[in-house]
N, C-alpha and C positions, 0 to 999 in steps of 0.2 A: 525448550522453545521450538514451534513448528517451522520446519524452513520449508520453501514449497524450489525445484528448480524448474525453470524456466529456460527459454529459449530466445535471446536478438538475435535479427536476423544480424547484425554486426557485430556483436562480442563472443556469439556462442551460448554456452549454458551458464545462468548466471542463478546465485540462490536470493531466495525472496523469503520476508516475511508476509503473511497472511493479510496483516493488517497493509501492505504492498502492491496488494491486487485487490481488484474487481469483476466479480464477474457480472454476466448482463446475458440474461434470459431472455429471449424472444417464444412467447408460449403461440402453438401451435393453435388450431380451433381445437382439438380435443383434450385441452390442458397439459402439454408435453411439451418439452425445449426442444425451440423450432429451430430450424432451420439458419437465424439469423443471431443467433446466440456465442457468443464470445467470451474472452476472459483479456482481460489489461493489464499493462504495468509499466513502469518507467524503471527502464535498464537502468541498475545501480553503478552500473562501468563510464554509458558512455548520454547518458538520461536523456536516450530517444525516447518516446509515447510507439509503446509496442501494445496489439492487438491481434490477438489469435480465434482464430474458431474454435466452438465448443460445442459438442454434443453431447448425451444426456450421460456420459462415464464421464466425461472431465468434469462437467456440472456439477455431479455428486462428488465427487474425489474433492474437486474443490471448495464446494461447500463443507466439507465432513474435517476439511483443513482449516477451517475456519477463515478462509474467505468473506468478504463482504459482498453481498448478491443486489442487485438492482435487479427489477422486474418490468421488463420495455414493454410486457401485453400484458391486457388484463385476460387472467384466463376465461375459456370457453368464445373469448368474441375474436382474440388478434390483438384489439385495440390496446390501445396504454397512454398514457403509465397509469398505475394502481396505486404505487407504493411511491413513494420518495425515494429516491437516491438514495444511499449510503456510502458515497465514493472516499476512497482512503483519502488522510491529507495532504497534500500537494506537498512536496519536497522546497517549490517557491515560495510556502504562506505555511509554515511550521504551526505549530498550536505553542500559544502565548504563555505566557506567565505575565509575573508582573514587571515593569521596566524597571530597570536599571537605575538607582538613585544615584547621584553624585559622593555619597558615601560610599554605593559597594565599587565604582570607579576607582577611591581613593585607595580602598582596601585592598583590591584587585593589583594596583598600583605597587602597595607597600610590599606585598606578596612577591611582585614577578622583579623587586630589587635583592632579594637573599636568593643567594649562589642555589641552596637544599630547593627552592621552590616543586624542584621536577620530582626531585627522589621523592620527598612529603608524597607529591599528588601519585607517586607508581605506588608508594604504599598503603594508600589511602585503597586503591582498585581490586589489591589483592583478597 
């Protein structure tokens, strides 16, 4: 798995997965990452919203890591957006499954009453 490290300005160097960050392209008028172009992420330590500049080697370094890129100009004008967003998911609003029934509560339940509960779930991971 890709880790990308990064930089808070409060924790230091922290590692990030890919799917972790965003970058954000500000295209120049001759098709080129302008000037106003950045990369995001929210500190896994201390989950401030950190925002870095980027020019056209983190650009690529970051995209070729599998970064997800938003595109704030349309090339050749400045203008934008072009493309939709692709921003990772919010660490507040997780991606779903299905809810929880009142039977896997119960099961959940019967589970975390046997003493083994923990050893089972370390042996489960190995």
């Amino acid at each position: 798995m890709t880790r990308i490290r990064a930089n808070c300005p409060d924790c230091g160097d922290v590692e990030l997965a890919p799917e972790e960050m965003l970058v954000e392209v500000s295209h120049d008028t001759e098709d080129l990452v302008g000037a106003g172009s950045s990369y995001r992420f929210v500190c896994p330590d201390c989950t401030a919203s950190v925002r870095k500049p980027a020019d056209e080697r983190i650009v690529q370094l970051l995209i070729s890591g599998g970064v997800p890129l938003e595109v704030a100009g349309n090339p050749g004008t400045g203008e934008g957006p072009w493309r939709e967003p692709t921003a990772p998911a919010h660490p507040e609003a997780p991606a779903g499954g299905p809810p929880l029934t009142p039977d896997d509560l119960l099961d959940l339940h019967l589970l975390l009453q046997d003493d083994g509960w923990f050893d089972r779930l370390t042996r489960c991971r190995s």
